[in-house]
N, C-alpha and C positions, 0 to 999 in steps of 0.2 A: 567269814571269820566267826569262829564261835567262842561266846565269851563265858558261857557258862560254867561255873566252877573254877574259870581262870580268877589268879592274884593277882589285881595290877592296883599297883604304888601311885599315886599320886599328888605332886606338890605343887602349890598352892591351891588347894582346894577347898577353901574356905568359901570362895565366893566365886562369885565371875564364871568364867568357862570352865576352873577347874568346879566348882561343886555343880554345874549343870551338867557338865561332863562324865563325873563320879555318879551323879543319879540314875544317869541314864545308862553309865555301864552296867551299874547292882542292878536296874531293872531287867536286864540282860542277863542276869543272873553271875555277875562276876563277883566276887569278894574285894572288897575295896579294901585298900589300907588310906586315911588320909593323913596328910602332913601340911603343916603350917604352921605358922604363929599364933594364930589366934585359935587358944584351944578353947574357947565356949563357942564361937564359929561352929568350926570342926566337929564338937557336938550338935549342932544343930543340923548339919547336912549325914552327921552318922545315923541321925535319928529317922532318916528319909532313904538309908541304904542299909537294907535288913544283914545281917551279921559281917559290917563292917568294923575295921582298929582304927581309932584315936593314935596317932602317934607324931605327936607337936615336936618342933625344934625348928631351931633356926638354920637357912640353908646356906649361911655365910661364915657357921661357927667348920671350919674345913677340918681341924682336929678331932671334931663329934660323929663325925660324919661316917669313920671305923664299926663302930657304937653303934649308930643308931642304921646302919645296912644292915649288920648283923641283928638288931630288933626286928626288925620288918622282917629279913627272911626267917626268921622263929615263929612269925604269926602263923606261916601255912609250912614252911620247911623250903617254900620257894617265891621267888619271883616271876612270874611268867611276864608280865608288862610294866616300864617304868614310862612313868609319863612327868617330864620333865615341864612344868607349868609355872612354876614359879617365876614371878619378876616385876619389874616395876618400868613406867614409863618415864617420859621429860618433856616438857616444854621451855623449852633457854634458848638460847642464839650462843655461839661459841665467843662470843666476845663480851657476855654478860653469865657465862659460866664458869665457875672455881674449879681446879683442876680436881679436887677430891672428889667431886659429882662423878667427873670420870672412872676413877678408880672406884667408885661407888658400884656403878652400873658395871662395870667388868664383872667384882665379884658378882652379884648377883645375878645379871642375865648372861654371866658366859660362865666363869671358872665353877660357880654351884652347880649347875646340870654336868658340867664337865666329869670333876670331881665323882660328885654320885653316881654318872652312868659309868665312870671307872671302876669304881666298888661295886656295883652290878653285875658286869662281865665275868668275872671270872665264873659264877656259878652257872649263867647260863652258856656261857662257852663248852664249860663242862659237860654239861648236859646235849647241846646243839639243837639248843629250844630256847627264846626267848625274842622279845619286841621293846627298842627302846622309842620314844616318841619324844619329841620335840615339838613345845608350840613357841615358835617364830614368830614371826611378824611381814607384813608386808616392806615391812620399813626395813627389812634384811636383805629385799631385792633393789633397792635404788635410795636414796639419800632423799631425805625432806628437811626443811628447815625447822629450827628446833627444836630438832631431836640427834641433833649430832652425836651425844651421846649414848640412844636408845638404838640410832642407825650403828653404831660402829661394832656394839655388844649380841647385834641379832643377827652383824653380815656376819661377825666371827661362830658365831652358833652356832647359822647353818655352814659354813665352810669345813667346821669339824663335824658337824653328823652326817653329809657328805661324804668325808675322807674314812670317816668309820662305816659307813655303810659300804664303800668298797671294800673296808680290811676283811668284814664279816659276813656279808651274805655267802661266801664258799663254805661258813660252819654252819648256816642254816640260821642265822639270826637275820631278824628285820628292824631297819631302821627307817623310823617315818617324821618327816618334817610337814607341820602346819600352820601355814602364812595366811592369819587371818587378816582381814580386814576391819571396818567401823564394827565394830561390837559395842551392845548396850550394854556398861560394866562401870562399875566405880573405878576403871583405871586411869581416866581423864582426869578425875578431880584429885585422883591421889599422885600426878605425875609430880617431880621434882622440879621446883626452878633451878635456878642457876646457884641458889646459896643448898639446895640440895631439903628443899623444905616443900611438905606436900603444898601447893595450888588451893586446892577448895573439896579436902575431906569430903566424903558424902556424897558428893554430887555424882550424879549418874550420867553417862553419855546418853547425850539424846541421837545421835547417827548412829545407823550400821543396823542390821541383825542382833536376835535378844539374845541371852546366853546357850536359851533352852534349842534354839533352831541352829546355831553355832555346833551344839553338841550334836543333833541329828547329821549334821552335813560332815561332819569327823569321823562318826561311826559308819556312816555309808561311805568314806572315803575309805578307813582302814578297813570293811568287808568288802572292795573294791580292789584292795592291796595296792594302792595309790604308794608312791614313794614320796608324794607331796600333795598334801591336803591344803589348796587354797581356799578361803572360807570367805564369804561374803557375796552380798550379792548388789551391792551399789554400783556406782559409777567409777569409785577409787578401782575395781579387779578390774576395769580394760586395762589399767597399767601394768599389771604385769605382761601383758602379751606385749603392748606398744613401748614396753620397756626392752623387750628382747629383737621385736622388728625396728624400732627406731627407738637406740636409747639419747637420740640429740634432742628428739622431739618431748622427751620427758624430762632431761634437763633441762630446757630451756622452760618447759612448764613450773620446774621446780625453782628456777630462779625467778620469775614473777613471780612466785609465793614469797618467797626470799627476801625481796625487795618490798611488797607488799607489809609484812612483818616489820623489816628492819627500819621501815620507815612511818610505821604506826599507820599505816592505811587499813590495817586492820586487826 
């Protein structure tokens, strides 16, 4: 896969996997567009991907979202890549979480990617060229305690870039889903409790792979033309395999965490 002179979009890229990710493509020679909220972020990883766009907004305002498709594709006259990154995480128990949390987490890590890679399509349809990307979670392949509400917004995620990946690869479009694993990312500290309020700002996850090796293992996925980038290299990825050869034995794992939790043993 050649990324040179390709446009790819990318949301949340302020930090985390999306700005190691955006680095690593513009060193690849792609034109980045980045998107987020935090536009002096966004500046700061523009300044690290040579003739990249600034282009801030929120991805839950679903009315702006006409607007600001049509901004992006004016930057180069196209989309070649949208990479759907944006999101947020949780740590609550369902019986210590408000239901708004829920409807929180929909918009953001299902109906926004939704949404935008619907406004995408039509020009790359047009064309019968174009890649839209999904970063998932592991937490999309099996249910962990929680994250009820981070589990529910990332199975429906991938269930639809799934069912769109069958509607489209006949036009010659690619759709790729990436279920990472422990990443070292501010998204621990900024997960939601249950009243829907970040945890502990700041803080950086200490497990997992760092952002920069995360984006090396995506890029060699997607020039691998992987239909699913699983990312990490701990002990949490045998779960995905012994999820699909024994998923009793991963529930059962998952409910000693459960119990574990609910009952403050840990």
């Amino acid at each position: 896969m050649n990324l040179d002179g390709k446009t790819i979009w990318m949301t949340g890229a302020s930090s985390g996997i999306g700005r190691a990710l955006a680095i690593a493509m513009a060193a690849a020679g792609a034109r980045l567009i980045l998107s987020g909220r935090n536009e002096s972020a966004l500046a700061d990883v523009a300044a690290a991907c040579p003739g990249s766009h600034v282009l801030p907004f929120d991805v839950t305002d679903l009315d702006a979202l006409p607007g600001i498709v049509a901004a992006a594709e004016a930057v180069s006259g196209r989309i070649d890549m949208l990479v759907n990154n944006a999101g947020i995480a949780q740590r609550s128990l369902v019986r210590d979480t408000d239901f708004q949390v829920y409807r929180t987490f929909m918009e953001v890590d299902y109906f926004a990617p939704l949404r935008l890679t619907q406004l995408v399509l039509p020009a790359m349809r047009a064309r019968g060229d174009g890649h839209i990307v999904a970063v998932a979670s592991l937490s999309g392949r099996f249910g962990n305690p929680s994250a009820s509400a981070y589990c529910g917004a990332k199975f429906a995620l991938i269930g639809f870039f799934e069912a769109l990946r069958s509607e489209v690869a006949h036009e010659g479009l690619k759709v790729t889903v990436i279920t990472p694993g422990f990443i070292r990312t501010e998204i621990a500290g900024r997960a939601l409790d249950g009243n829907g309020k970040p945890i502990a700002p700041g803080t950086i996850g200490e497990r997992g792979i760092s952002p920069e090796e995360c984006a090396v293992d995506i890029l060699a996925g997607l020039a691998a033309g992987k239909r699913e980038i699983a990312v990490g290299r701990g002990p949490e990825m045998a779960l995905l395999d012994l999820n699909r050869s024994n998923p009793d034995q991963v529930f059962d794992m998952m409910a000693s965490l459960g119990e574990a939790i609910a009952t403050g043993k840990m």
